[in-house]
N, CA, C and O atoms as a GROMACS GRO file, in nm:
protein
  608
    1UNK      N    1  -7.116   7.868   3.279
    1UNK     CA    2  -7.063   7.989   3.338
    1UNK      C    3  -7.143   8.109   3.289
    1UNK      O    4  -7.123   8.163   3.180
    2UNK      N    5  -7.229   8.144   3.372
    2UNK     CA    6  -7.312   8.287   3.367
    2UNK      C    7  -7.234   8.393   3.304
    2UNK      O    8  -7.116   8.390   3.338
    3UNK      N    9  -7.272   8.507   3.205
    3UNK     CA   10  -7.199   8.604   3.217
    3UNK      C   11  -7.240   8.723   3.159
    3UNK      O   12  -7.265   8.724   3.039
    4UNK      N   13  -7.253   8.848   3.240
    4UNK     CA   14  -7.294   8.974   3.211
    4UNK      C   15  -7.178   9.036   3.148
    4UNK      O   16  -7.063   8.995   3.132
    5UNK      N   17  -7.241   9.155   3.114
    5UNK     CA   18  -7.182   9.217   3.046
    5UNK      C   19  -7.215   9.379   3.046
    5UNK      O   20  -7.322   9.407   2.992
    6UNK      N   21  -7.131   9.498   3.103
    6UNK     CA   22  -7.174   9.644   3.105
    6UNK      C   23  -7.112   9.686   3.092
    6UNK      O   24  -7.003   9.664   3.144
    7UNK      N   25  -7.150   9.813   2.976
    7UNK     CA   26  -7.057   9.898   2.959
    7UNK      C   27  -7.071  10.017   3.040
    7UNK      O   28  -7.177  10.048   3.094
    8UNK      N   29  -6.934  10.100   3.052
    8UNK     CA   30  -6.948  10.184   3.163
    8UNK      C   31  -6.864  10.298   3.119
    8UNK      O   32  -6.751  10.288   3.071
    9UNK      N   33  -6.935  10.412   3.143
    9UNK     CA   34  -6.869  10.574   3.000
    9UNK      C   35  -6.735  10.623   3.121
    9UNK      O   36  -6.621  10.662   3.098
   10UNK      N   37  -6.815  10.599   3.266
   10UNK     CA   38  -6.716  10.722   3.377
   10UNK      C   39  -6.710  10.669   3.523
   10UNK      O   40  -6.761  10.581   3.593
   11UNK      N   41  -6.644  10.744   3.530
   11UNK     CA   42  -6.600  10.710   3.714
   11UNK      C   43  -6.697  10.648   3.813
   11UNK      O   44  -6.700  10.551   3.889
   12UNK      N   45  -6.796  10.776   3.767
   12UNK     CA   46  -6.936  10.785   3.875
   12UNK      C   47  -7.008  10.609   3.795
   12UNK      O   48  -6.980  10.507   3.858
   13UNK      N   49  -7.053  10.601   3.727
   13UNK     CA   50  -7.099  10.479   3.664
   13UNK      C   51  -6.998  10.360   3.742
   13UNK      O   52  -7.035  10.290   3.836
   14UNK      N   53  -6.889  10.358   3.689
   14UNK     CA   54  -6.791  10.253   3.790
   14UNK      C   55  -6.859  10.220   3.879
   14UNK      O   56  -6.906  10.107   3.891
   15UNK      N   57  -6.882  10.351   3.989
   15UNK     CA   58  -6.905  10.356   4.112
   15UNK      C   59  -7.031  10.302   4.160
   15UNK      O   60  -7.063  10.258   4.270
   16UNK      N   61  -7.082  10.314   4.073
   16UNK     CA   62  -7.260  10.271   4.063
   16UNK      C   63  -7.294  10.136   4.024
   16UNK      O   64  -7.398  10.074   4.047
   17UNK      N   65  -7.184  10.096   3.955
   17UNK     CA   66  -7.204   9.981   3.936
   17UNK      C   67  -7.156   9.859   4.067
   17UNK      O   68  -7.211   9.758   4.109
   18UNK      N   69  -7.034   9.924   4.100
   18UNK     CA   70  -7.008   9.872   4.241
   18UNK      C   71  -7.074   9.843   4.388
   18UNK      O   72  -7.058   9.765   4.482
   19UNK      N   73  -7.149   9.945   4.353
   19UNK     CA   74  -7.248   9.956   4.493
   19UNK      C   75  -7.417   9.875   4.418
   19UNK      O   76  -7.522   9.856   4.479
   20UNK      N   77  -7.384   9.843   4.270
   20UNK     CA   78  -7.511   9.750   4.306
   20UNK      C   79  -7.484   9.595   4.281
   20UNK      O   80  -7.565   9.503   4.270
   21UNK      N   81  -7.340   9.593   4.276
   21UNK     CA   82  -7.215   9.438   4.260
   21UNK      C   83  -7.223   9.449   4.449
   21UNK      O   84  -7.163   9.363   4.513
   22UNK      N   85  -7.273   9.520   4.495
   22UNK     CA   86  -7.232   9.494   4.692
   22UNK      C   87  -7.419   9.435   4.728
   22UNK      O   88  -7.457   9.417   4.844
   23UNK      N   89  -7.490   9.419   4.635
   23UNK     CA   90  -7.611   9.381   4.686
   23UNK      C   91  -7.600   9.216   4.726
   23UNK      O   92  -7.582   9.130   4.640
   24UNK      N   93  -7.611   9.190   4.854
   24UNK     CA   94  -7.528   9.068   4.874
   24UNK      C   95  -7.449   8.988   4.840
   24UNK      O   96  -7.455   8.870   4.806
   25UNK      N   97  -7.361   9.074   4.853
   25UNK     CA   98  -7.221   9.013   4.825
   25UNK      C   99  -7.193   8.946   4.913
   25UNK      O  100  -7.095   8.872   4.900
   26UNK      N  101  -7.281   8.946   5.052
   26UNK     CA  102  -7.233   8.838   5.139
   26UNK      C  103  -7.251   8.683   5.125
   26UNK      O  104  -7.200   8.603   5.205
   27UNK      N  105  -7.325   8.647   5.019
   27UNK     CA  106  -7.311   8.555   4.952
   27UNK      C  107  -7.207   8.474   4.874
   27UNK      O  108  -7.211   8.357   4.834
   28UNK      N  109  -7.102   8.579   4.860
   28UNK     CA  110  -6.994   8.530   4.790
   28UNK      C  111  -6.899   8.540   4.879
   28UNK      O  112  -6.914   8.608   4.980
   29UNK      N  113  -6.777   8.467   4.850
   29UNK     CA  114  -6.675   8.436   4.940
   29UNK      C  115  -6.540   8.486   4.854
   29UNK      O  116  -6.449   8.528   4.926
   30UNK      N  117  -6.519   8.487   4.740
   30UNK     CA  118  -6.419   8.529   4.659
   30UNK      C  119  -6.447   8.609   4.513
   30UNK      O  120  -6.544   8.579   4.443
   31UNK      N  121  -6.379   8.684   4.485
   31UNK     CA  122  -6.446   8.757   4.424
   31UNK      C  123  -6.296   8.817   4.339
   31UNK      O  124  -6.217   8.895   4.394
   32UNK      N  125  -6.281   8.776   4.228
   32UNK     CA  126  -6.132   8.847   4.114
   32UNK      C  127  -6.223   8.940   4.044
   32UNK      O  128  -6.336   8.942   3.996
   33UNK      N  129  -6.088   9.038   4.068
   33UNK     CA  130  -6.146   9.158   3.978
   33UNK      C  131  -6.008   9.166   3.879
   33UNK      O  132  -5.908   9.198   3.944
   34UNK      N  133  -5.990   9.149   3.776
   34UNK     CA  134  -5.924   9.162   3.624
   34UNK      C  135  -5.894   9.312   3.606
   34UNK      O  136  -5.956   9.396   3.670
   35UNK      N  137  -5.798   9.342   3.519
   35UNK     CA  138  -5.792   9.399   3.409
   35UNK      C  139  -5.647   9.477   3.389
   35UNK      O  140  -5.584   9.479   3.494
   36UNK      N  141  -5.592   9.529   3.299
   36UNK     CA  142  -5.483   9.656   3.325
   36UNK      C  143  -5.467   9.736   3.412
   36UNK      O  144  -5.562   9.754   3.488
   37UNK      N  145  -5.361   9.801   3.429
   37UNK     CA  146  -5.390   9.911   3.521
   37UNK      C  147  -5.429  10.044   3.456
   37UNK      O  148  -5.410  10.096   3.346
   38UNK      N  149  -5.503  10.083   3.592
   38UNK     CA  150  -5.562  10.224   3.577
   38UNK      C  151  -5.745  10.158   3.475
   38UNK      O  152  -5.810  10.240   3.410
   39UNK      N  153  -5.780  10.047   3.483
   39UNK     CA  154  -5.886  10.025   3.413
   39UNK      C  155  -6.043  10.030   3.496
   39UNK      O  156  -6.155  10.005   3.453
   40UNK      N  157  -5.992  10.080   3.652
   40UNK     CA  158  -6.123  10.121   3.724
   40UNK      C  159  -6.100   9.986   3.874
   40UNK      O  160  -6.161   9.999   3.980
   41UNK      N  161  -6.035   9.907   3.856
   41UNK     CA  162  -6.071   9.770   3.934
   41UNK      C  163  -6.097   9.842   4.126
   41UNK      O  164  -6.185   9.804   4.203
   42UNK      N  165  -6.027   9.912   4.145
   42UNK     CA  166  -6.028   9.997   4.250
   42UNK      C  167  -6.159  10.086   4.288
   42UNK      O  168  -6.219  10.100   4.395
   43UNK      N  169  -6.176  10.129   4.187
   43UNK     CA  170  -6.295  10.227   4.186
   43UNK      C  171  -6.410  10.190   4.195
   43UNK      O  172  -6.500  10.253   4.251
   44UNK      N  173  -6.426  10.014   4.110
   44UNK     CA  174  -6.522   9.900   4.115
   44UNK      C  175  -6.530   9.892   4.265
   44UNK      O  176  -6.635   9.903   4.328
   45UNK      N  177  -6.430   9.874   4.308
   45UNK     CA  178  -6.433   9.801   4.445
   45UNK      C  179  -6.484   9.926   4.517
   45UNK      O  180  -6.569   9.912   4.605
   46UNK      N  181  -6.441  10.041   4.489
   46UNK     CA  182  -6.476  10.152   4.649
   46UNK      C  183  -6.604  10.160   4.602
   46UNK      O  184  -6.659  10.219   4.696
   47UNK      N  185  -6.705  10.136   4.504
   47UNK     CA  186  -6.822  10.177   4.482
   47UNK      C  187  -6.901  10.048   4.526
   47UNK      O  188  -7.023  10.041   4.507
   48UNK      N  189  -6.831   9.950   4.582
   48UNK     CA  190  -6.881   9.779   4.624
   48UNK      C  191  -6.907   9.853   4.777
   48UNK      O  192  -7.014   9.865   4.836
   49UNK      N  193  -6.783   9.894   4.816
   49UNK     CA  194  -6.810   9.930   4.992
   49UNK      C  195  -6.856  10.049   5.059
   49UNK      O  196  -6.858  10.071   5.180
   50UNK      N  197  -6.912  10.158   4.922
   50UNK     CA  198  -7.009  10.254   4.979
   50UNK      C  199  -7.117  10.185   4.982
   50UNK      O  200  -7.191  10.184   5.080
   51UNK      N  201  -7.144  10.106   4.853
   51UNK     CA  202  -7.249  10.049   4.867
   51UNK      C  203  -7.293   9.944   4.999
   51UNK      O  204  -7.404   9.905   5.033
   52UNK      N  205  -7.145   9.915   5.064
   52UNK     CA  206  -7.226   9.855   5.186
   52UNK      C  207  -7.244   9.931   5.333
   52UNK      O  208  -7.262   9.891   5.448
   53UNK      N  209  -7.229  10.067   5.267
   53UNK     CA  210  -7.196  10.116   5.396
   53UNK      C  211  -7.078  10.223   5.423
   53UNK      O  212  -7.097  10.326   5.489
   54UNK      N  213  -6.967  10.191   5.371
   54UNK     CA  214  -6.833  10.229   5.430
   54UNK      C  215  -6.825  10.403   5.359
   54UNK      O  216  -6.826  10.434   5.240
   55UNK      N  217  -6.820  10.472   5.451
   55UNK     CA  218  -6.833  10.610   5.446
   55UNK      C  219  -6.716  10.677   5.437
   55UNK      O  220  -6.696  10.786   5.384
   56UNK      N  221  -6.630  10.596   5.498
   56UNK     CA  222  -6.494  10.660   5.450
   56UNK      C  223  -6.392  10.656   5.278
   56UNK      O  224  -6.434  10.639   5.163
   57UNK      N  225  -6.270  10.678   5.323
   57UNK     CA  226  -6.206  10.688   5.172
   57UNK      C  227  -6.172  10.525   5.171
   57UNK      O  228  -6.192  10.445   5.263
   58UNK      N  229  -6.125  10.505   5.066
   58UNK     CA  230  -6.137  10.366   4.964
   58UNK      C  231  -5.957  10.368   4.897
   58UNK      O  232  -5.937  10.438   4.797
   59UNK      N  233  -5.860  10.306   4.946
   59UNK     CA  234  -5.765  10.315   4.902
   59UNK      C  235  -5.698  10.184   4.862
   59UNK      O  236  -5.702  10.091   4.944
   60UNK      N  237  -5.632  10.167   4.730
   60UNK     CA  238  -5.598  10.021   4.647
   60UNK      C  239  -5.511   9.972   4.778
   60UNK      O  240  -5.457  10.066   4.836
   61UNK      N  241  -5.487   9.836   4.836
   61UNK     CA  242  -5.410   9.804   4.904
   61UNK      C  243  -5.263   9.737   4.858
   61UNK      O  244  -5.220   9.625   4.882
   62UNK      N  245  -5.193   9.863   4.770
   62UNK     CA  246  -5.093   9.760   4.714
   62UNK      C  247  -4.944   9.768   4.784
   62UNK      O  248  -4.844   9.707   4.744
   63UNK      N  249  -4.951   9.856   4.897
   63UNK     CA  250  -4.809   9.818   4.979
   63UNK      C  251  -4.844   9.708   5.115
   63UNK      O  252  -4.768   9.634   5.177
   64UNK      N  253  -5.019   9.735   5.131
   64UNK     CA  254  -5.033   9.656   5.222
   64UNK      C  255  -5.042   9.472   5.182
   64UNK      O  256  -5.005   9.368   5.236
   65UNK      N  257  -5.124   9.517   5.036
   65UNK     CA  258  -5.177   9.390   5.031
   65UNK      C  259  -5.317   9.340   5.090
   65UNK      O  260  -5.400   9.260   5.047
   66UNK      N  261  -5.313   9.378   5.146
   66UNK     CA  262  -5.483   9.374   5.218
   66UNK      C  263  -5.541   9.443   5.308
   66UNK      O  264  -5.483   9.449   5.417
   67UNK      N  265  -5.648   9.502   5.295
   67UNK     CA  266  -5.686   9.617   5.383
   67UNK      C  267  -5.864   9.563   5.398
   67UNK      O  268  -5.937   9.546   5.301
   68UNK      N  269  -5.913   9.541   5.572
   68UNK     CA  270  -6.031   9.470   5.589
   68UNK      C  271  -6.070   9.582   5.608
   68UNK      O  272  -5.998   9.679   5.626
   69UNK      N  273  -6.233   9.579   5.607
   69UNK     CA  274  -6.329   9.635   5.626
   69UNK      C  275  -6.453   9.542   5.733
   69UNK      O  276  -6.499   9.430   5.714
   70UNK      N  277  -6.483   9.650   5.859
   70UNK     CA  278  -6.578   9.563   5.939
   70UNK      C  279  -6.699   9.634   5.864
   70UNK      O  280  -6.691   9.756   5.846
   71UNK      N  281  -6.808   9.567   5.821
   71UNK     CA  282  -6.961   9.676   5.781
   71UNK      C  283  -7.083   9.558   5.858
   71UNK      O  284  -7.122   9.448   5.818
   72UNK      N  285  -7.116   9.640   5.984
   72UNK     CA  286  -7.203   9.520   6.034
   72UNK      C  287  -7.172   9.399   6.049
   72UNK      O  288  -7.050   9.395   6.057
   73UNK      N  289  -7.215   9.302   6.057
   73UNK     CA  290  -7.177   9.152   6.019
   73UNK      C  291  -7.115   9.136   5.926
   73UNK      O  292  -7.068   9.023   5.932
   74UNK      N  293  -7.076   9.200   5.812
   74UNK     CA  294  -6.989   9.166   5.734
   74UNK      C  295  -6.819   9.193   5.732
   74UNK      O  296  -6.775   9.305   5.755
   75UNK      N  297  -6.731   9.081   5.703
   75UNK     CA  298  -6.616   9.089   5.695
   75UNK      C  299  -6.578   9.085   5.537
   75UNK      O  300  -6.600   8.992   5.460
   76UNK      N  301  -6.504   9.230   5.502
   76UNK     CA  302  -6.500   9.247   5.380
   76UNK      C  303  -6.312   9.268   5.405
   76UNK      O  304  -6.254   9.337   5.489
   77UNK      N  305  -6.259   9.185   5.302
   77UNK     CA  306  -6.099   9.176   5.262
   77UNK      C  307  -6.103   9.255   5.129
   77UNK      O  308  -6.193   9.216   5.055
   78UNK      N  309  -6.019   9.368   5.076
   78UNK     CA  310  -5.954   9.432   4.982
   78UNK      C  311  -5.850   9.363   4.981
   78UNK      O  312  -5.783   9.362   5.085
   79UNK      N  313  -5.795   9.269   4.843
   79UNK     CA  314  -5.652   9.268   4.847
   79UNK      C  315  -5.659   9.332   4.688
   79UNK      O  316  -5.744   9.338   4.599
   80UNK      N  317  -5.511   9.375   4.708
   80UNK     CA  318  -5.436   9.409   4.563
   80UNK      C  319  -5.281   9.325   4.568
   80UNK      O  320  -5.185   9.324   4.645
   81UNK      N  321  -5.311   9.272   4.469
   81UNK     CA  322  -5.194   9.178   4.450
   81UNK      C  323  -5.088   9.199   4.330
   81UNK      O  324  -5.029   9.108   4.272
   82UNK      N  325  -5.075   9.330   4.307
   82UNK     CA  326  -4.996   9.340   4.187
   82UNK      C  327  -4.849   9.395   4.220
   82UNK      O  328  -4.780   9.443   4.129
   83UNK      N  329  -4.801   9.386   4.357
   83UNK     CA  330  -4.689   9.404   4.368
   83UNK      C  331  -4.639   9.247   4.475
   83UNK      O  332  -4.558   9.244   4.568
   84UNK      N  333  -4.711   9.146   4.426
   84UNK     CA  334  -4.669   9.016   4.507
   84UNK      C  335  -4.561   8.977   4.379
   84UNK      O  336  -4.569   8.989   4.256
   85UNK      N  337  -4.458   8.924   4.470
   85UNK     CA  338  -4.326   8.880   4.424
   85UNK      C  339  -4.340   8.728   4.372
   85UNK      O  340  -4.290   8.670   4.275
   86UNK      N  341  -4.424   8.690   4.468
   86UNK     CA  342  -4.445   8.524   4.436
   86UNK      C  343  -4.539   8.481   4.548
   86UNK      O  344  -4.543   8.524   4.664
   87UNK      N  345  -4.616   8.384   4.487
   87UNK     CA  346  -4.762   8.363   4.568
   87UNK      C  347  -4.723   8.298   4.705
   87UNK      O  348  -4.804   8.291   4.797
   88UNK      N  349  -4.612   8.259   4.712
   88UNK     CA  350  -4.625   8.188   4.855
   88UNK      C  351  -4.592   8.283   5.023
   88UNK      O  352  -4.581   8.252   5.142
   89UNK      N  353  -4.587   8.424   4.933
   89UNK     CA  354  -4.592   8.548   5.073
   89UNK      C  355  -4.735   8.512   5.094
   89UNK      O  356  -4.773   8.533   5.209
   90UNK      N  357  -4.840   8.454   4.996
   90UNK     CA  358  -4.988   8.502   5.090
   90UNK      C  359  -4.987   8.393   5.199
   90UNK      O  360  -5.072   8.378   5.286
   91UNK      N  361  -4.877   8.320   5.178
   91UNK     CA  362  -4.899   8.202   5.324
   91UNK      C  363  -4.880   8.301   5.506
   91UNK      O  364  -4.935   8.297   5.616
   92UNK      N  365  -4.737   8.402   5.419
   92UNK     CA  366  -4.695   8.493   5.538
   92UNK      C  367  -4.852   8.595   5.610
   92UNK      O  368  -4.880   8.648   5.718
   93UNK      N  369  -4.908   8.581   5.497
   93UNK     CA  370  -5.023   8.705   5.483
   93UNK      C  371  -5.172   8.604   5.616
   93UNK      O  372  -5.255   8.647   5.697
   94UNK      N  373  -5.129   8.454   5.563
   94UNK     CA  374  -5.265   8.361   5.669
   94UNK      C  375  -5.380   8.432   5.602
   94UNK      O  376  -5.478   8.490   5.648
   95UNK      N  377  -5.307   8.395   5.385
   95UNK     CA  378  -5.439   8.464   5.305
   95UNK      C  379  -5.541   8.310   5.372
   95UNK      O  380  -5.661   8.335   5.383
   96UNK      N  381  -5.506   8.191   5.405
   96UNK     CA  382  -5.630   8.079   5.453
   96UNK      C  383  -5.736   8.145   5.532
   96UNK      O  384  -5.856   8.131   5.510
   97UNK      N  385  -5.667   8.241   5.655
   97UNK     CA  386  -5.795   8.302   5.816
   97UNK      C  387  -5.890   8.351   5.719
   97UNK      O  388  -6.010   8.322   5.720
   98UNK      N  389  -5.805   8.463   5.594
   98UNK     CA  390  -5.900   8.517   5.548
   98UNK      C  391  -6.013   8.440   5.447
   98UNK      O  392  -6.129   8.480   5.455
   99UNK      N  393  -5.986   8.347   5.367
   99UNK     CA  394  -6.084   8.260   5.301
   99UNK      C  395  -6.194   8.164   5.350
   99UNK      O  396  -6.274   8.089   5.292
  100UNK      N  397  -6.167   8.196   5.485
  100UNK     CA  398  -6.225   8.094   5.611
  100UNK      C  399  -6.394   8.079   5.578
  100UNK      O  400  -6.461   7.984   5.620
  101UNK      N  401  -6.434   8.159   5.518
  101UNK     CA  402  -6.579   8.134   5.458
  101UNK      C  403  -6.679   8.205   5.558
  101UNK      O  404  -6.795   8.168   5.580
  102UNK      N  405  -6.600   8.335   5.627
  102UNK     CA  406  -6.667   8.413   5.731
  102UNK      C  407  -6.629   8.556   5.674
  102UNK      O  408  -6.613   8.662   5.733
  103UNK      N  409  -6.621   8.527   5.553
  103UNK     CA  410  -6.608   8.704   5.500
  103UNK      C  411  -6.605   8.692   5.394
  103UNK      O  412  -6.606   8.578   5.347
  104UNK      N  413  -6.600   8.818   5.306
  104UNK     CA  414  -6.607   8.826   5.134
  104UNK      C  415  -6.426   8.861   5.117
  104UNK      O  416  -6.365   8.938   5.191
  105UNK      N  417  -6.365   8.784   5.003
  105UNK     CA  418  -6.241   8.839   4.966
  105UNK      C  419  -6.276   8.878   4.816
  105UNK      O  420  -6.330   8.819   4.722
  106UNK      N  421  -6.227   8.992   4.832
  106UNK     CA  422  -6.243   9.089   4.688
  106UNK      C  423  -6.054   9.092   4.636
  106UNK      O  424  -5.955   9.144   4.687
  107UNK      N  425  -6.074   9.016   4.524
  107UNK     CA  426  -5.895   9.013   4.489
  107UNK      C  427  -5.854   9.106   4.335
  107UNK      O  428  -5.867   9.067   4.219
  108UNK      N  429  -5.800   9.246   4.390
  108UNK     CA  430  -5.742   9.258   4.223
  108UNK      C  431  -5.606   9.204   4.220
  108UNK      O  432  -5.542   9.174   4.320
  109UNK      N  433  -5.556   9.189   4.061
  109UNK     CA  434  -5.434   9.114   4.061
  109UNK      C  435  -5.450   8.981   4.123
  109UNK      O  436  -5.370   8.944   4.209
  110UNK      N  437  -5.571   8.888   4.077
  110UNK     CA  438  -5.545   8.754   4.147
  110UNK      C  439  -5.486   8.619   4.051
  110UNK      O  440  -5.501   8.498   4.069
  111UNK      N  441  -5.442   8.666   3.986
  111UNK     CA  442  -5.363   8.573   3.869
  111UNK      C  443  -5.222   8.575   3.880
  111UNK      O  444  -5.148   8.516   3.801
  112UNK      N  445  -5.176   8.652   3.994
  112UNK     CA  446  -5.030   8.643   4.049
  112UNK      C  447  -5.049   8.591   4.183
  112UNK      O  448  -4.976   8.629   4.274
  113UNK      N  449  -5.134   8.514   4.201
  113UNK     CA  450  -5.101   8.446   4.312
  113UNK      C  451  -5.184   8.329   4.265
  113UNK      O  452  -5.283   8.299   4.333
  114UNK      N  453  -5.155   8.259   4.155
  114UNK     CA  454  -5.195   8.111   4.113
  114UNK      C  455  -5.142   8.027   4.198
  114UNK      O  456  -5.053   8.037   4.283
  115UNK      N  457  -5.231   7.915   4.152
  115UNK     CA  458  -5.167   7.806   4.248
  115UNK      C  459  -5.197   7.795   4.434
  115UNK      O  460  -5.219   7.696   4.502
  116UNK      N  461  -5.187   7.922   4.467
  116UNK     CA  462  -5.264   7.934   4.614
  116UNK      C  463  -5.403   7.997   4.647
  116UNK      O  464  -5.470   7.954   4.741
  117UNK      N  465  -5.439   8.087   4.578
  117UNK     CA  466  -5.621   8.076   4.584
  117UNK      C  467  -5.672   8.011   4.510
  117UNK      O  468  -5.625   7.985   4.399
  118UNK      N  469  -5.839   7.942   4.579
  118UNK     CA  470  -5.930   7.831   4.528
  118UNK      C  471  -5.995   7.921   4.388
  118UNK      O  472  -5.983   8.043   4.391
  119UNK      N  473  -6.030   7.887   4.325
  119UNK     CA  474  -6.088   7.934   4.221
  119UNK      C  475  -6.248   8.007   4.283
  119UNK      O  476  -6.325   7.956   4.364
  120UNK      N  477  -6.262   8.152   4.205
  120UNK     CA  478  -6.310   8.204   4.284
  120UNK      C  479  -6.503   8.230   4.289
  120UNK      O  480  -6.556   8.171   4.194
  121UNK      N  481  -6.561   8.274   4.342
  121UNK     CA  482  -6.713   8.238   4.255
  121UNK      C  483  -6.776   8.311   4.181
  121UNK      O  484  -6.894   8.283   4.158
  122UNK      N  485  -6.722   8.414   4.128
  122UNK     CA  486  -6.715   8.532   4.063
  122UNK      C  487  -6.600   8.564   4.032
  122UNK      O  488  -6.509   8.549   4.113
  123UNK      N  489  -6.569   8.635   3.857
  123UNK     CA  490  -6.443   8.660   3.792
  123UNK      C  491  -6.518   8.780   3.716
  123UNK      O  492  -6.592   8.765   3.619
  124UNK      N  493  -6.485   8.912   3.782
  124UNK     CA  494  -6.467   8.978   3.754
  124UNK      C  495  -6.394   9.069   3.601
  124UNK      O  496  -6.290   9.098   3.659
  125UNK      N  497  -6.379   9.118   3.489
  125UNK     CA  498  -6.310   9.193   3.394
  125UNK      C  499  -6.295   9.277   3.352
  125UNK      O  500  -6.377   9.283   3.261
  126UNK      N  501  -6.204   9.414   3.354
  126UNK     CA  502  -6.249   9.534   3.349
  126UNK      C  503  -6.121   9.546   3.198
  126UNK      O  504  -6.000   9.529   3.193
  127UNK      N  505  -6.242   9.590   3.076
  127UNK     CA  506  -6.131   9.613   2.959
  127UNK      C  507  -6.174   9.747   2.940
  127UNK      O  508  -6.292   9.778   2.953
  128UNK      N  509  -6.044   9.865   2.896
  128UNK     CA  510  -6.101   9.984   2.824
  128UNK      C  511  -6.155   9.964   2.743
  128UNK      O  512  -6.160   9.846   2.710
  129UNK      N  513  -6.233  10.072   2.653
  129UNK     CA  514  -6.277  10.106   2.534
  129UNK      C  515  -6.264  10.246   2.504
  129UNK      O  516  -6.237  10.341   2.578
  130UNK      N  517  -6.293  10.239   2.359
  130UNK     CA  518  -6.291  10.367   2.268
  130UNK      C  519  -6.392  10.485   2.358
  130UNK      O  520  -6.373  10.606   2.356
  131UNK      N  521  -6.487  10.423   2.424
  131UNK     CA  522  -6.602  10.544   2.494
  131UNK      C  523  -6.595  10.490   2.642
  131UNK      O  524  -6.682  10.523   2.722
  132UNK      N  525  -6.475  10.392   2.688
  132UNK     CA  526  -6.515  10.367   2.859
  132UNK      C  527  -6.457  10.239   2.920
  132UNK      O  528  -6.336  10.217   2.910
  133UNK      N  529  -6.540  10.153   2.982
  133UNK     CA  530  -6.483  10.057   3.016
  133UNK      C  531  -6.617   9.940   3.011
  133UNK      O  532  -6.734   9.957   3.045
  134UNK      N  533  -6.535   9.791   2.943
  134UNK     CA  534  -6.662   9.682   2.925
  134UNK      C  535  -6.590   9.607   3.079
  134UNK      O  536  -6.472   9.594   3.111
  135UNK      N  537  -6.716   9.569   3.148
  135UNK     CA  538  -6.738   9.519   3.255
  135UNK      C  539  -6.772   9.382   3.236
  135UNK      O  540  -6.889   9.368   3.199
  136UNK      N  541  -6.704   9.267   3.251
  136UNK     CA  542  -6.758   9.140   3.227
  136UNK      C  543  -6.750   9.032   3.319
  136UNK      O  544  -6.652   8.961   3.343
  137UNK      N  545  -6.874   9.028   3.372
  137UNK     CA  546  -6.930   8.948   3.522
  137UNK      C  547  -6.962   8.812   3.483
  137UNK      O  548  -7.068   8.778   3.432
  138UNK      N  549  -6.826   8.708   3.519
  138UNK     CA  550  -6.865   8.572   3.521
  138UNK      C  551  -6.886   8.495   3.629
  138UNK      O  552  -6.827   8.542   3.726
  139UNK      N  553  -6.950   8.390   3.655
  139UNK     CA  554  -6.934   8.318   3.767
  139UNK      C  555  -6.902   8.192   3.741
  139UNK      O  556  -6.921   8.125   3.640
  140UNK      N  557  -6.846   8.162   3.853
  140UNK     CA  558  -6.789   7.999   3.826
  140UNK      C  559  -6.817   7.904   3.921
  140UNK      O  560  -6.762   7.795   3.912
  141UNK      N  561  -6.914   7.934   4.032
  141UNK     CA  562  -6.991   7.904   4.095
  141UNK      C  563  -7.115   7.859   4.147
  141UNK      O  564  -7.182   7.960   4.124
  142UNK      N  565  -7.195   7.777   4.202
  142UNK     CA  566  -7.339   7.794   4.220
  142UNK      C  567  -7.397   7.925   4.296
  142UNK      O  568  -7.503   7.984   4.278
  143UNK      N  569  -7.281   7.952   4.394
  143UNK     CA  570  -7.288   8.054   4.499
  143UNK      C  571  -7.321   8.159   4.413
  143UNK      O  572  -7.426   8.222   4.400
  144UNK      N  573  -7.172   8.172   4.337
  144UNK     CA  574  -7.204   8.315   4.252
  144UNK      C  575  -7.321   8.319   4.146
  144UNK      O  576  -7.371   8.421   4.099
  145UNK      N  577  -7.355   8.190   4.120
  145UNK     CA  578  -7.471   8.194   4.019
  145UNK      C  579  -7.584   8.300   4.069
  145UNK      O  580  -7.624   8.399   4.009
  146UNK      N  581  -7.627   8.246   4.203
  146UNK     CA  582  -7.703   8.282   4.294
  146UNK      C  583  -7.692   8.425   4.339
  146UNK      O  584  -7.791   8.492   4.368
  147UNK      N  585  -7.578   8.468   4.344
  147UNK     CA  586  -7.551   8.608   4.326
  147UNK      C  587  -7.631   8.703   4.221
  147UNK      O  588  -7.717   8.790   4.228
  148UNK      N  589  -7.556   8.638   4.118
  148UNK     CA  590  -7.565   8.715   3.976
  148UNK      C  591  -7.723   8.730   3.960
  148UNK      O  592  -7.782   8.809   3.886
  149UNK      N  593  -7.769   8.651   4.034
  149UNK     CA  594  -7.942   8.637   3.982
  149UNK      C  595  -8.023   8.750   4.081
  149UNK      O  596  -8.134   8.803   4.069
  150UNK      N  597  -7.941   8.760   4.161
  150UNK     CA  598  -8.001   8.907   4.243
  150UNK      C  599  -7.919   9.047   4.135
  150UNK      O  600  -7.957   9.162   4.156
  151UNK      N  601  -7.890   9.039   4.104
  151UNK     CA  602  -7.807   9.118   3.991
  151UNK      C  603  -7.962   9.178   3.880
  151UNK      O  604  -7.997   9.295   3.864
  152UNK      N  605  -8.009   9.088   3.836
  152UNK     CA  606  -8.095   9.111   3.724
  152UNK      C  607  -8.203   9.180   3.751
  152UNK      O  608  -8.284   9.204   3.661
   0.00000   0.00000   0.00000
């Protein structure tokens, strides 16, 4: 299991780091993003979909649960899963159409819905620190291996 590691002082950095975590990301199919709240996982992500493009605002999907993005050929899923009651609403959700292997699913909060997503090819970790936030990029994948190596 591959694994980076960045530290990150501010917002804008988050953001920067996100948009160079979107350099084919169409390579990946699932994608957990970790951590507490308020530790950036959102901010990770809106700096993933400027980076592909998406010009508009970037909002956590946690009453929706999932909020898509069309960017070109790419089908990009936002979920936030930290107000799921119990994993078997993502059946209500047809979280399967979305894993269909014709789009990227980007999951925060994906450890409350065990048991029904595949393990993902990239695991994401966002911990504070004393000066910011440590960023820790694993993969558990060949796919994501392959990712991570456009990363370097």
């Amino acid at each position: 299991m591959p694994t980076v590691e960045r530290e990150v002082a501010s917002v804008a950095e988050m953001e920067a780091l996100g948009a160079k975590l979107a350099a084919r990301v169409g390579n990946v199919r699932l994608m957990n993003i970790r951590g507490p709240l308020g530790a950036g996982k959102t901010t990770l992500v809106r700096g993933m979909l400027h980076g592909l493009g998406h010009a508009g605002a970037v909002k956590s999907p946690t009453f929706t649960l999932v909020e898509p993005y069309a960017l070109g050929n790419l089908h990009f899923y936002h979920f936030d899963l930290y107000r799921l009651n119990d994993p078997g609403e993502l059946e209500f959700l047809g979280v399967r159409d979305y894993l269909d292997g014709k789009g990227v699913c980007v999951v925060e909060w994906a450890e409350r819905a065990q048991g029904v997503l595949p393990s993902p090819d990239v695991d994401i970790m966002i911990e504070p620190t004393e000066t910011g936030r440590m960023v820790r990029i694993t993969t558990l994948t060949p796919r994501g291996d392959v990712w991570l190596e456009t990363l370097a």
